[in-house]
PAGU-123771 format. One record per residue (C-alpha): x, y, z; residue in one letter. Coordinates in Angstrom, 1 decimal. Example, Ala and Ser with C-alpha at 12.3 -4.5 7.8 and 13.67 -1.06 7.14 Angstrom:
// residues 2
R:xx:yy:zz:aa
R:12.3:-4.5:7.8:A;
R:13.7:-1.1:7.1:S;
// end
This chain:
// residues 203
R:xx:yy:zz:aa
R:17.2:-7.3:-55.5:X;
R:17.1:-10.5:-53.5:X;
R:14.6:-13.4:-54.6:X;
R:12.6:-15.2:-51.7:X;
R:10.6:-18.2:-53.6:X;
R:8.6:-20.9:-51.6:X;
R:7.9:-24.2:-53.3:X;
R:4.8:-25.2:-53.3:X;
R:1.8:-26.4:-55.5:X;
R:-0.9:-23.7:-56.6:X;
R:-4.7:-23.7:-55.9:X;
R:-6.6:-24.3:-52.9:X;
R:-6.5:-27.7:-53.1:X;
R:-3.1:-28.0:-52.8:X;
R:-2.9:-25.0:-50.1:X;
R:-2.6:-26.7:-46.9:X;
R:-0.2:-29.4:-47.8:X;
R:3.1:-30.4:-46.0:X;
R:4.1:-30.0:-49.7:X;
R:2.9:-26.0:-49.4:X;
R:4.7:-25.1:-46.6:X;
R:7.5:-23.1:-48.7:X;
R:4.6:-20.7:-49.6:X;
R:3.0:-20.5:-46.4:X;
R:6.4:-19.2:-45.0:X;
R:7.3:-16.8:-48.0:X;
R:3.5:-15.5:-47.6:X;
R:4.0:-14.9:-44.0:X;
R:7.3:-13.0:-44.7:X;
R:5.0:-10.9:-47.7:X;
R:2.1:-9.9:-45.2:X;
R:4.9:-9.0:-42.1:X;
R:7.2:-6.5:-44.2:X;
R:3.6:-5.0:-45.9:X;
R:4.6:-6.4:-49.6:X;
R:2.6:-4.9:-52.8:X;
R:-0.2:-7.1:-53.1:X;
R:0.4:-10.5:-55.2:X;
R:-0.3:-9.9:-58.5:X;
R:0.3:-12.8:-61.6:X;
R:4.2:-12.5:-62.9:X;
R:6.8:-14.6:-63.5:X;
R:4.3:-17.5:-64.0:X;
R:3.5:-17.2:-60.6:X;
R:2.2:-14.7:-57.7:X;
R:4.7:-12.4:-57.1:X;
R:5.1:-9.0:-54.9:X;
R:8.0:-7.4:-53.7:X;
R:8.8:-4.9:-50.5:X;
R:11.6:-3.6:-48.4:X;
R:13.7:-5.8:-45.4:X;
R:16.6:-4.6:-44.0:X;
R:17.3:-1.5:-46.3:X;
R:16.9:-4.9:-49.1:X;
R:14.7:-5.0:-52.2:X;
R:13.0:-8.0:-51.9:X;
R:10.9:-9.9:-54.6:X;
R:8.6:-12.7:-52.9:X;
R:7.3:-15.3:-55.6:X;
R:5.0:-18.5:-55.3:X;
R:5.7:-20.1:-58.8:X;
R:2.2:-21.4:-60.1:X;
R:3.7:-24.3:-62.7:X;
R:2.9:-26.8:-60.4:X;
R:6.1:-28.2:-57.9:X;
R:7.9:-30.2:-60.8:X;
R:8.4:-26.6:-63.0:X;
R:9.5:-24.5:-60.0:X;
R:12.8:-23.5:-61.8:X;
R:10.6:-22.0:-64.9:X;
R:8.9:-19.3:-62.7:X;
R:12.4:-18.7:-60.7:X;
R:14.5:-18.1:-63.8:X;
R:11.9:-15.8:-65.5:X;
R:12.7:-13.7:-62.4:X;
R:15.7:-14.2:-62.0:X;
R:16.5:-13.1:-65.5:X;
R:14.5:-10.2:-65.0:X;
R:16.0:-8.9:-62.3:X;
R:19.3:-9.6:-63.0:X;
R:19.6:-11.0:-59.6:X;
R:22.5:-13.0:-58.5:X;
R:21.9:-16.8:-57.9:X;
R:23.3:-15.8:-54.0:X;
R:20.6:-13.6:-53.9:X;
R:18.0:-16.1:-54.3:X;
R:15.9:-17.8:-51.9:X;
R:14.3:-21.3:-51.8:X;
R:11.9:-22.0:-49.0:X;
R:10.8:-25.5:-49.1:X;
R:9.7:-28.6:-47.4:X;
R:12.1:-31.0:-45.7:X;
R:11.5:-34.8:-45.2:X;
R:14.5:-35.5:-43.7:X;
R:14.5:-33.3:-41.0:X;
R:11.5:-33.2:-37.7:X;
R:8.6:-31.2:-37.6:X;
R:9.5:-27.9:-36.5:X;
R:13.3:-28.3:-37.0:X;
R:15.0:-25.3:-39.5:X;
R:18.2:-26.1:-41.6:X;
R:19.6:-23.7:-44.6:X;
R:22.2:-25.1:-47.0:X;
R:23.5:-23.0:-50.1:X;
R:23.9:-25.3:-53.2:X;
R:24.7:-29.3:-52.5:X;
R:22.5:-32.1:-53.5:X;
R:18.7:-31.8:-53.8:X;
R:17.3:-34.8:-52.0:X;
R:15.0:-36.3:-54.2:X;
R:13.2:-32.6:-54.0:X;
R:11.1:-32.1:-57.3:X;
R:11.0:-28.4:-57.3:X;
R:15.0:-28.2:-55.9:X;
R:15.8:-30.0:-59.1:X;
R:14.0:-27.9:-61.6:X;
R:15.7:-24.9:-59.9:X;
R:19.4:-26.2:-60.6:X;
R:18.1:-27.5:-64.1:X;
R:17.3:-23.9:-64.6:X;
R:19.1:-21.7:-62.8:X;
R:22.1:-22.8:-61.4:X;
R:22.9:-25.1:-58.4:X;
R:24.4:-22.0:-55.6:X;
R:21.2:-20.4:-54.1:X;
R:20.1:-20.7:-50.6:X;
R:17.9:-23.7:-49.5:X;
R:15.9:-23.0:-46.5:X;
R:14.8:-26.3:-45.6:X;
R:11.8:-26.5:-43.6:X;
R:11.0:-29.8:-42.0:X;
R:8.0:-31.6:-41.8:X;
R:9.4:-34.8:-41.0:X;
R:9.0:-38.5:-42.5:X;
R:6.4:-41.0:-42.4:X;
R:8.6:-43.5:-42.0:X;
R:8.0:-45.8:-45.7:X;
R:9.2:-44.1:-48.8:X;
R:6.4:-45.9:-50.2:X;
R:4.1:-43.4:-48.3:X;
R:6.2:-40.4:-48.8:X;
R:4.0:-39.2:-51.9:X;
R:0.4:-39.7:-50.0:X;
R:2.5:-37.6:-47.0:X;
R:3.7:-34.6:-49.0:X;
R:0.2:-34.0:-50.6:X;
R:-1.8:-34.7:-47.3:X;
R:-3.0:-31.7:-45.2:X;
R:-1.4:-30.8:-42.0:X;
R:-3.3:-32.0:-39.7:X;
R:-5.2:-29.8:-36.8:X;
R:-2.0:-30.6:-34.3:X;
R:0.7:-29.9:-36.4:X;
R:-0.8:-26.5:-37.3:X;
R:0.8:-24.5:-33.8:X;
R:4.1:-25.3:-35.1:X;
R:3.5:-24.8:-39.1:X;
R:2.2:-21.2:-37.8:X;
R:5.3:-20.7:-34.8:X;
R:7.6:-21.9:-37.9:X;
R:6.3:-19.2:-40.9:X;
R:5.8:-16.6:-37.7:X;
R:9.9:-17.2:-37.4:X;
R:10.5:-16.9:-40.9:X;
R:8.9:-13.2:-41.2:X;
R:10.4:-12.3:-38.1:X;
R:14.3:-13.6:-38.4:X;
R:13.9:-12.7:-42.1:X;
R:16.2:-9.5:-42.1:X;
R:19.2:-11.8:-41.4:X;
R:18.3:-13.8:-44.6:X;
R:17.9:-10.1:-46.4:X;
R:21.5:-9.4:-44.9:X;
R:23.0:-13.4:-45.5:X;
R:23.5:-13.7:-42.1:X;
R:22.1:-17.5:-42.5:X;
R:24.0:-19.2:-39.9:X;
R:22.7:-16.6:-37.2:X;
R:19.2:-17.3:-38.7:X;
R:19.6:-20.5:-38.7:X;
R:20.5:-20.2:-34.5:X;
R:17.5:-18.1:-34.1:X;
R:15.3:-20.0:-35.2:X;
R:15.7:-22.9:-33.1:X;
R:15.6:-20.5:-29.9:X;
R:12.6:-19.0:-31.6:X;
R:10.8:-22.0:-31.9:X;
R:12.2:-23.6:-28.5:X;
R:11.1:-20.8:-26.8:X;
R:7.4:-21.6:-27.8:X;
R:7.8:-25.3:-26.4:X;
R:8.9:-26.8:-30.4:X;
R:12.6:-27.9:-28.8:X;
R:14.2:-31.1:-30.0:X;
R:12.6:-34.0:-29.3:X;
R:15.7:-34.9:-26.6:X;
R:14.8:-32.2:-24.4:X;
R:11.5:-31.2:-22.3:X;
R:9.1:-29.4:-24.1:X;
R:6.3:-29.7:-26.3:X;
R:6.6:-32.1:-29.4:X;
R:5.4:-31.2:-32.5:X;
R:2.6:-33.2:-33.2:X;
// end
């Protein structure tokens, strides 16, 4: 079994935020590989399916960003699943809009829900770091996090969770570097390159 866990904040007013893009991506990777329907576990939404011959369990911890690790272990445990075997999709402030890194274990930069994680469970699982870019002050880094997308950022916050359910059989099979590479032809090839070469900038 093989945990895939966005980071996010639960309830609807929390659902479009940069901060929420963790679950946005682990949802789109639920509806793609036709998951069991969400149901409460785990304190937190959970369903699980099949990717790449792979029992997966997808999970959207509901104890708020700052407990993430609570949910994650409670699963973990359950499962007996292997800390390589687990999954963190989350938001990334210090990389662009639209730009896809993974790193297994390392520091947690400043990331609230990264840190309750290693508190809990242990520091080597899999970080997919999603970035959403910085707005430049750390002063206005909170405001940022829990702000909406806003309506032109929202082509490449959908390219980015529609690259995640697609590429998602090599995170199933921990081919992460070659994810890691497909994504950034994924999303170049729908005009999100870097912002050194022609093509459409994320807004």
């Amino acid at each position: 079994m093989l945990l895939f866990t966005g980071l996010g904040n639960p309830g609807s007013k929390y659902a479009g935020n940069r901060h929420n893009i963790g679950f946005m991506a682990v949802d789109a990777i639920a509806r793609r590989h036709r998951f069991t329907p969400w149901r409460r576990r785990f304190q937190g939404a959970a369903c699980e399916g099949e990717i790449e011959g792979q029992k997966v369990l997808a999970l959207l911890p509901e104890t708020f960003m700052n407990e993430s690790g609570r949910a994650v272990a409670e699963a973990q445990r359950f499962y007996k699943i292997e800390l390589r075997d687990v999954f963190a999709f989350h938001d990334e402030l210090d990389l662009p809009p639209a730009k896809i890194r993974y790193k297994v274990g390392g520091g947690n930069a400043g990331h609230n829900g990264l840190r309750s994680i290693t508190a809990h469970c242990g520091n080597d699982y899999a970080r997919i770091r999603l970035g959403i870019g910085h707005p430049g002050d750390k002063a206005l880094v909170h405001h940022y996090v829990l702000s909406d997308f806003a309506k032109a950022e929202r082509d490449w916050v959908e390219a980015v969770c529609e690259g995640c359910a697609d590429l998602a059989g090599l995170l199933a099979t921990h081919r992460l570097d070659e994810f890691q590479n497909r994504m950034h032809l994924f999303l170049e090839a729908r005009g999100f390159g870097p912002p050194d070469k022609p093509g459409k900038k994320p807004g």
